[in-house]
C-alpha positions in Angstrom: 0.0 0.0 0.0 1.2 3.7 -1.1 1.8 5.5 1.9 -1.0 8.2 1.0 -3.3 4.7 0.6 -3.0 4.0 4.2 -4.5 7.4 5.7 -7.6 6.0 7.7 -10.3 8.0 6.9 -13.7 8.5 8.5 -16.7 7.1 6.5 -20.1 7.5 7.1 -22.2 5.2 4.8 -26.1 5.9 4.6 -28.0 2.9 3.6 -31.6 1.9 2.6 -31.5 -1.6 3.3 -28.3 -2.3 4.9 -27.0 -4.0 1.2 -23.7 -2.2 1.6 -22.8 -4.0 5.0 -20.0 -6.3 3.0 -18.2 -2.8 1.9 -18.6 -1.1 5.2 -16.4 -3.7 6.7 -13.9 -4.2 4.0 -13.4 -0.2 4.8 -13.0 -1.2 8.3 -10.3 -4.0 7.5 -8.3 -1.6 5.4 -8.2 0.7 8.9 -11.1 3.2 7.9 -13.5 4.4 10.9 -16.6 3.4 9.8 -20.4 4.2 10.8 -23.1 2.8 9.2 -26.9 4.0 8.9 -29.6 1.9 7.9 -33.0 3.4 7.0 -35.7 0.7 6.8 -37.1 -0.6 9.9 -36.9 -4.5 9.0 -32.8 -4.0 8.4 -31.8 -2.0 11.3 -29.9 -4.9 13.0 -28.2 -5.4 9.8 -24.3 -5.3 10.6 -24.5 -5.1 14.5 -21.1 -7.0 15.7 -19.3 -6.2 12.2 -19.6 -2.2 12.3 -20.6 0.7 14.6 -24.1 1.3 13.6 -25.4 4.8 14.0 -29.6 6.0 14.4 -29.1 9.6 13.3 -26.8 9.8 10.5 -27.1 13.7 10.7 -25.6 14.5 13.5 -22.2 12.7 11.8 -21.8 15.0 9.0 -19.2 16.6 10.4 -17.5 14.2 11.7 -17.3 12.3 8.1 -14.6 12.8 5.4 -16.5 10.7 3.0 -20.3 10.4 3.1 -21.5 7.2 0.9 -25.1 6.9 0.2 -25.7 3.2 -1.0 -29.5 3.9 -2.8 -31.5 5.8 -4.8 -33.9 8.6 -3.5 -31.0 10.4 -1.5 -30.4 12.9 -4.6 -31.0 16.1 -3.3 -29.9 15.0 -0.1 -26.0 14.5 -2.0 -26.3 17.7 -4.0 -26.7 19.8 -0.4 -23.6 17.9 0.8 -21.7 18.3 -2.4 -22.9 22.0 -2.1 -21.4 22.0 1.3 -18.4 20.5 0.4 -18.5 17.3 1.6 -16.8 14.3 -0.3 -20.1 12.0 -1.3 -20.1 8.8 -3.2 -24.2 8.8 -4.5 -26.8 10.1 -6.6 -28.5 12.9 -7.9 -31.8 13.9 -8.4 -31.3 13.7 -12.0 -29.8 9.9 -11.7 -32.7 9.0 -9.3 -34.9 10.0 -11.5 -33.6 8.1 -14.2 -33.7 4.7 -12.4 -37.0 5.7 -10.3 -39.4 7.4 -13.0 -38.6 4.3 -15.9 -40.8 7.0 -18.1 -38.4 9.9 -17.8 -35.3 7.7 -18.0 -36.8 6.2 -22.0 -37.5 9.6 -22.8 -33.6 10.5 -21.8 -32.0 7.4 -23.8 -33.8 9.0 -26.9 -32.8 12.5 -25.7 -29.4 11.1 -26.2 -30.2 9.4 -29.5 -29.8 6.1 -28.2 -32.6 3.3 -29.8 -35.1 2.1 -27.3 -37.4 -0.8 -27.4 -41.0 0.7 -27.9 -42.5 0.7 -24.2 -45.7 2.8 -23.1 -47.2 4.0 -19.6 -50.3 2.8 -18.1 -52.2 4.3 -15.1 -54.8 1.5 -15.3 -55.1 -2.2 -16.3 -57.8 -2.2 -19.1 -56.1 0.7 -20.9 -53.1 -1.9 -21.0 -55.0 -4.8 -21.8 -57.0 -2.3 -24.8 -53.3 -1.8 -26.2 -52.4 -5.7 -26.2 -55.3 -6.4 -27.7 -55.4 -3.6 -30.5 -51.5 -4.7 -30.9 -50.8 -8.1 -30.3 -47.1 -8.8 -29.7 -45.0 -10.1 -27.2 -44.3 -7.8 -24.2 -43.6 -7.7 -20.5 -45.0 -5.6 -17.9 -42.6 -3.9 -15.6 -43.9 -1.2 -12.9 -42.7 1.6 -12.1 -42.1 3.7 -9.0 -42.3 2.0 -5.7 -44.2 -0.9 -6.7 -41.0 -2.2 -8.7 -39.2 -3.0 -6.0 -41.6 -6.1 -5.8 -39.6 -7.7 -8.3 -41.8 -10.5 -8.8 -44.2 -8.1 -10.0 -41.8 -7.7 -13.1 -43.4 -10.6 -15.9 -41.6 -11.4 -19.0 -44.3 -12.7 -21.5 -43.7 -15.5 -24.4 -47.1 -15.4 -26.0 -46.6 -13.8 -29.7 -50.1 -12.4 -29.1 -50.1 -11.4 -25.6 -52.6 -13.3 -24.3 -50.1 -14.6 -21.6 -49.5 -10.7 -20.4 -53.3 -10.0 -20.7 -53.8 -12.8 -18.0 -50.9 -11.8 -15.7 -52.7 -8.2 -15.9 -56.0 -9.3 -15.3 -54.7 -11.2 -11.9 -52.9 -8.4 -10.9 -56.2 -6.4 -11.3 -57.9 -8.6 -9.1 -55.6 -8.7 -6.6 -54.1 -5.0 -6.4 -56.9 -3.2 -7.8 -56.1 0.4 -7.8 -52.7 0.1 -5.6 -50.4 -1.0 -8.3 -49.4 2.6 -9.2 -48.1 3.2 -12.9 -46.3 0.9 -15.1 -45.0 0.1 -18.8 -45.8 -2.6 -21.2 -42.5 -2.5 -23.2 -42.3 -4.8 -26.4 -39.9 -7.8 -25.8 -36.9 -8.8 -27.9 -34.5 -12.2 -28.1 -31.1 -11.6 -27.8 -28.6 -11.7 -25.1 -29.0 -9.5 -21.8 -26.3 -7.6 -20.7 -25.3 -4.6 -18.7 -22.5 -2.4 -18.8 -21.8 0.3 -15.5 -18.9 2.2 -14.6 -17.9 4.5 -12.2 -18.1 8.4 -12.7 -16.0 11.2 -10.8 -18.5 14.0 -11.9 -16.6 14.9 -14.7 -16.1 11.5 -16.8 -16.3 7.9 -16.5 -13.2 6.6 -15.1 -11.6 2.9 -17.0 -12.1 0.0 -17.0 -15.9 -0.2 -17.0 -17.7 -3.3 -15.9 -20.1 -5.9 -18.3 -22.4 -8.1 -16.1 -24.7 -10.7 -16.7 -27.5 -11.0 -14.1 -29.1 -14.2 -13.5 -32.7 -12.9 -12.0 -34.6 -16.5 -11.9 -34.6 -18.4 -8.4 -33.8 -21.6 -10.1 -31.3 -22.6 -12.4 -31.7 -22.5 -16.5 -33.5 -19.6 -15.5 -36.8 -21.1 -13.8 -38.9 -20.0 -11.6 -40.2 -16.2 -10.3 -38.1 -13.2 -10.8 -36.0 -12.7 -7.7 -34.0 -9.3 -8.6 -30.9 -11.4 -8.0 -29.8 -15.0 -7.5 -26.3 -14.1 -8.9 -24.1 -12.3 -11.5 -20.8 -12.7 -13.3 -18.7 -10.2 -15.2 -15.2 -8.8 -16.3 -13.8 -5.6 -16.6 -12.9 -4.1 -20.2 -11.4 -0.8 -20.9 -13.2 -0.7 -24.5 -16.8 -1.9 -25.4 -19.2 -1.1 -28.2 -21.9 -1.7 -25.4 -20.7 1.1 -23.6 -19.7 3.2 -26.5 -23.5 3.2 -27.8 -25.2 3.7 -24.4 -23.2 5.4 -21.1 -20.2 7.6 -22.9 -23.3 9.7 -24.3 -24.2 10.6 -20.8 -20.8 11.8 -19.8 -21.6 15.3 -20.8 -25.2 15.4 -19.2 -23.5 13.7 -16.3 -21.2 16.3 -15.8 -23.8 19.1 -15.5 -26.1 17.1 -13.2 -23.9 17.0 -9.4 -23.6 13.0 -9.8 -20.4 11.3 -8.4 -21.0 7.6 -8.1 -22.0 4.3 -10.0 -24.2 4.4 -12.7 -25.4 0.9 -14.8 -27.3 0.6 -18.2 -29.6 -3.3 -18.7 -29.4 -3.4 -22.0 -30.6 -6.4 -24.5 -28.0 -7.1 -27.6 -28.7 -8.8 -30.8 -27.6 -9.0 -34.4 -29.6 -6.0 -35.1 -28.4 -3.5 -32.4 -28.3 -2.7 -28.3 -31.5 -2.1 -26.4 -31.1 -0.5 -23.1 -34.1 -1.0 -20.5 -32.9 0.4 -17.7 -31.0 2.3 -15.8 -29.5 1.9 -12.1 -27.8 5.0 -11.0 -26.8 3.6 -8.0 -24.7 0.4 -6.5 -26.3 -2.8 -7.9 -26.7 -6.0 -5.5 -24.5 -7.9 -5.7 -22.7 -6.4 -8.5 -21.0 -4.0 -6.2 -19.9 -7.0 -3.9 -18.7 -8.7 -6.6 -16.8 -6.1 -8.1 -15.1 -5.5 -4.9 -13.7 -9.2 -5.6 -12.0 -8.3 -8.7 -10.9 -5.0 -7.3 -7.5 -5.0 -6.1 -6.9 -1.6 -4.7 -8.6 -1.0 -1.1 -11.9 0.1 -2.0 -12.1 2.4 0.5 -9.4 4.4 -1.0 -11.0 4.2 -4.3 -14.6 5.8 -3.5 -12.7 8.7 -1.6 -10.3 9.6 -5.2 -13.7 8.4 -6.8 -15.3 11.9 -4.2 -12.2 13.8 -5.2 -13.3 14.2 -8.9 -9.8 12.6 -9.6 -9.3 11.2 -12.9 -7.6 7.5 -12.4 -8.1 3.8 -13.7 -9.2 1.0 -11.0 -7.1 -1.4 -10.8 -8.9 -4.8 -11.4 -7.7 -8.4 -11.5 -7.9 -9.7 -15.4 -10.5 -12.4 -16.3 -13.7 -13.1 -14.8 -15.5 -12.4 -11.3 -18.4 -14.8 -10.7 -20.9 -14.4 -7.4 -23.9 -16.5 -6.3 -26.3 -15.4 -3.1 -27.2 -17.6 -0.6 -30.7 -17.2 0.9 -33.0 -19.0 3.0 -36.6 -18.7 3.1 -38.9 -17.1 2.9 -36.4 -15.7 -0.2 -37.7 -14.1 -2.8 -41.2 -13.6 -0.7 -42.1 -11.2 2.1 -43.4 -13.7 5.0 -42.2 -12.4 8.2 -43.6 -15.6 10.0 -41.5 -18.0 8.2 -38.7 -15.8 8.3 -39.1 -16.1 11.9 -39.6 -20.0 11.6 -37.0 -21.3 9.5 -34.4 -18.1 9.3 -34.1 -15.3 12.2 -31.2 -15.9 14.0 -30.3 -19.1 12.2 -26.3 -19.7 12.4 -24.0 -19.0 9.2 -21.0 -21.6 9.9 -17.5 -21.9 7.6 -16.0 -25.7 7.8 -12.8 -23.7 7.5 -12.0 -20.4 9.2 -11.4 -18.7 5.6 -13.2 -15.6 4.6 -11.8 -14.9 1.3 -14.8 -14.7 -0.9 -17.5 -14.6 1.4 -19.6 -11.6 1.8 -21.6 -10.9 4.7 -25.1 -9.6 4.0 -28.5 -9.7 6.1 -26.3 -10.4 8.7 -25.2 -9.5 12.6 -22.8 -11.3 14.4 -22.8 -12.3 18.5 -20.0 -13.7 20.3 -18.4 -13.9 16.9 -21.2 -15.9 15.5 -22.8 -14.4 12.5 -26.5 -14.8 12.9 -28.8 -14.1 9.9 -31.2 -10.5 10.5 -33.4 -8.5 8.3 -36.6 -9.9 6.8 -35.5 -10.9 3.1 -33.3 -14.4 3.9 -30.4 -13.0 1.6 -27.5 -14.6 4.1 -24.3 -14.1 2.0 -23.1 -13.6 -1.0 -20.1 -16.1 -2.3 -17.6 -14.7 -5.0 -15.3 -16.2 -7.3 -12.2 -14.8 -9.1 -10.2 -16.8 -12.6 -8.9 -16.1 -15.8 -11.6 -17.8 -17.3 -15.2 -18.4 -16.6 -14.7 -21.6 -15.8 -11.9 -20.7 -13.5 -14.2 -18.0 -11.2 -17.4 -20.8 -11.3 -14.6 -23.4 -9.6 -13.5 -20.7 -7.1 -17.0 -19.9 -6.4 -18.7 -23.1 -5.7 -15.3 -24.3 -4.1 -16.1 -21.2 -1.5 -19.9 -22.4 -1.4 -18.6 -25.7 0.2 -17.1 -24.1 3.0 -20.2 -22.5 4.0 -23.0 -24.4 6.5 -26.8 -22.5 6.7 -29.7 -24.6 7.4 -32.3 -24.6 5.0 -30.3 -22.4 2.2 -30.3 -22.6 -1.4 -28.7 -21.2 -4.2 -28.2 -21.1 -8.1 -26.0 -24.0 -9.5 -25.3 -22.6 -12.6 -24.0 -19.1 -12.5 -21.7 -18.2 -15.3 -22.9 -21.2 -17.3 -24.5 -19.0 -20.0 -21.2 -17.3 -20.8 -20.0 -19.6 -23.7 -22.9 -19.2 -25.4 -23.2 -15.5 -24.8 -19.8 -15.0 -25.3 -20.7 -16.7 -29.2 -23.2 -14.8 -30.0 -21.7 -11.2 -28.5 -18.3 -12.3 -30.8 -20.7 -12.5 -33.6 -22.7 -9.7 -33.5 -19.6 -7.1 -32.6 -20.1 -6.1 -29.6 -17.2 -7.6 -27.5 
């Protein structure tokens, strides 16, 4: 380590669900004085044992070299800071608004000439079901605003007519009636999904940028209900025609809109062009956690250079990073009584006292035991690291072994898409 690298510095991280607890305590590793916040209710004893946890985050601004706000909706809350002059790692109101108004952040994409995939707002369910019908094609219904955070919510039809999405929106009808807020019908495409993020200092993107590939089913070959996450993998790349057609036209906007942080484009590629659906302009989960495992500079030192505005390339391990969640139930549903049967408090053992790769999440630890908290059942995340895919899956699932939680599951096949993907993406031009 550099000798400016080992100045400990004081960071105060402000969290919505406690999702950043892995990073918090890799800060405190490298020697950093940490102090964590967590927001929501269900998470506050997220992190007791690893971190000192904090209920007024306020009252530590001044105390803070470095503020790092892990989600979106804390926008205008960053700009005051950065107004103040406080170093802040986080959003904007413009980047919360792309990620949390999915209207506003289309209508930006073809601001900035980029091709979307048709997608249109609904207030209601027959209008949408009137449009299907009138225009029968495949689509899939994603909400908008706070409803999609209920991932499962999110349905990816197959029907060339529709009449697969017109069901799924007549159930919802029936069961959410008038609370399900706003949401799109966006026409679906084949082709391979794909995301590319980097980091931006609040002038520029800085190198190398980061192409993941999210594995969203609970079960593996990509069964089951939509879960947000069961895993990703990825590699770092310091050119791609991915993010040549989609972020590096933002830099300029970027620049004028008070965002220093993480910003990530979803996009669908295909032989006939890239398709962005979304953006998140914040950390993703667990793309953050695994990045960290192919980072090779302490991280903490990187988000405060990253506050600075200073222009520098990460350093990154070559290859491939692969990571896989482990969860117990009631994972990927909200049941707070069998999260209390099965999974409060339930004991997260390693066979071998070796931590390399595993990432503490919904977790608190007692008498150096780490318990599992919160209400979701994500336990830990388990990251891999090798020169090829097939190198990081072995690391990962080697890693998995080591780990003991009753009544957890977990993907078997992340990373296995990757040589097909890989094909295709070779084909097409776009690695």
């Amino acid at each position: 380590m550099k000798k400016e690298e080992g100045i400990s510095r004081k960071i105060l991280l402000v969290s919505k669900y406690g999702e950043t607890l892995d990073i918090a305590y890799a800060m405190s590793q490298e020697g950093h004085s940490i102090k964590m916040f967590i927001q929501e209710k269900g998470c506050k004893e997220i992190g007791y044992g690893f971190i000192p946890k904090v209920t007024d985050w306020k009252k530590y601004i001044d105390w803070a070299d470095l503020l790092i706000f892990d989600y979106t909706g804390y926008g205008a809350i960053c700009e005051e800071l950065r107004a103040a002059g406080k170093l802040v790692v986080g959003g904007s109101t413009y980047t919360d608004l792309l990620e949390m108004d999915r209207n506003y952040g289309h209508q930006q994409l073809k601001a900035h000439k980029i091709k979307v995939l048709p997608s249109y707002e609904f207030t209601n369910f027959k209008d949408a079901i009137l449009h299907i019908e009138k225009h029968p094609d495949s689509y899939v219904i994603k909400p908008s605003g706070e409803t999609q955070e209920l991932k499962q919510l999110l349905f990816v039809g197959s029907d060339d007519e529709g009449l697969d999405v017109i069901r799924v929106l007549k159930a919802y009808e029936k069961s959410w009636g008038n609370d399900f807020g706003d949401f799109q019908l966006q026409k679906k495409v084949k082709g391979v999904e794909i995301s590319v993020s980097a980091y931006f200092n609040g002038k520029e993107f800085l190198k190398p940028y980061n192409i993941t590939f999210e594995h969203k089913k609970l079960f593996p070959k990509e069964l089951g209900v939509s879960t947000g996450e069961m895993g990703s993998s990825m590699f770092w790349t310091k050119d791609s025609p991915i993010y040549d057609a989609t972020l590096k036209k933002f830099e300029p906007t970027l620049a004028t809109s008070n965002f220093i942080g993480h910003i990530d484009i979803n996009c669908i590629v295909n032989g006939n062009g890239i398709y962005p659906l979304e953006f998140t302009s914040r950390f993703g989960y667990p793309q953050i956690m695994i990045q960290r495992a192919g980072i090779t500079e302490p991280i903490g030192q990187m988000f405060y250079k990253l506050a600075q505005g200073l222009n520098f390339t990460i350093a990154t391990k070559k290859g491939f990073q692969a990571g896989v969640f482990i969860v117990v139930p009631p994972f990927p549903f909200n049941d707070k009584k069998a999260f209390k049967l099965f999974s409060k408090d339930a004991v997260v053992i390693l066979k071998k006292n070796v931590k390399e790769g595993i990432h503490p999440m919904h977790l608190k630890k007692i008498n150096d035991e780490w318990l599992i908290t919160g209400d979701t059942g994500i336990a830990l995340l388990v990251t891999g690291t090798g020169l090829t895919m097939k190198d990081a899956q072995r690391s990962m699932y080697g890693r998995v072994q080591n780990v003991i939680v009753n009544n957890s599951y977990y993907r078997t096949d992340i990373g296995d898409r990757w040589q097909e993907d890989c094909d295709k993406l070779w084909s097409w031009g776009l690695l």
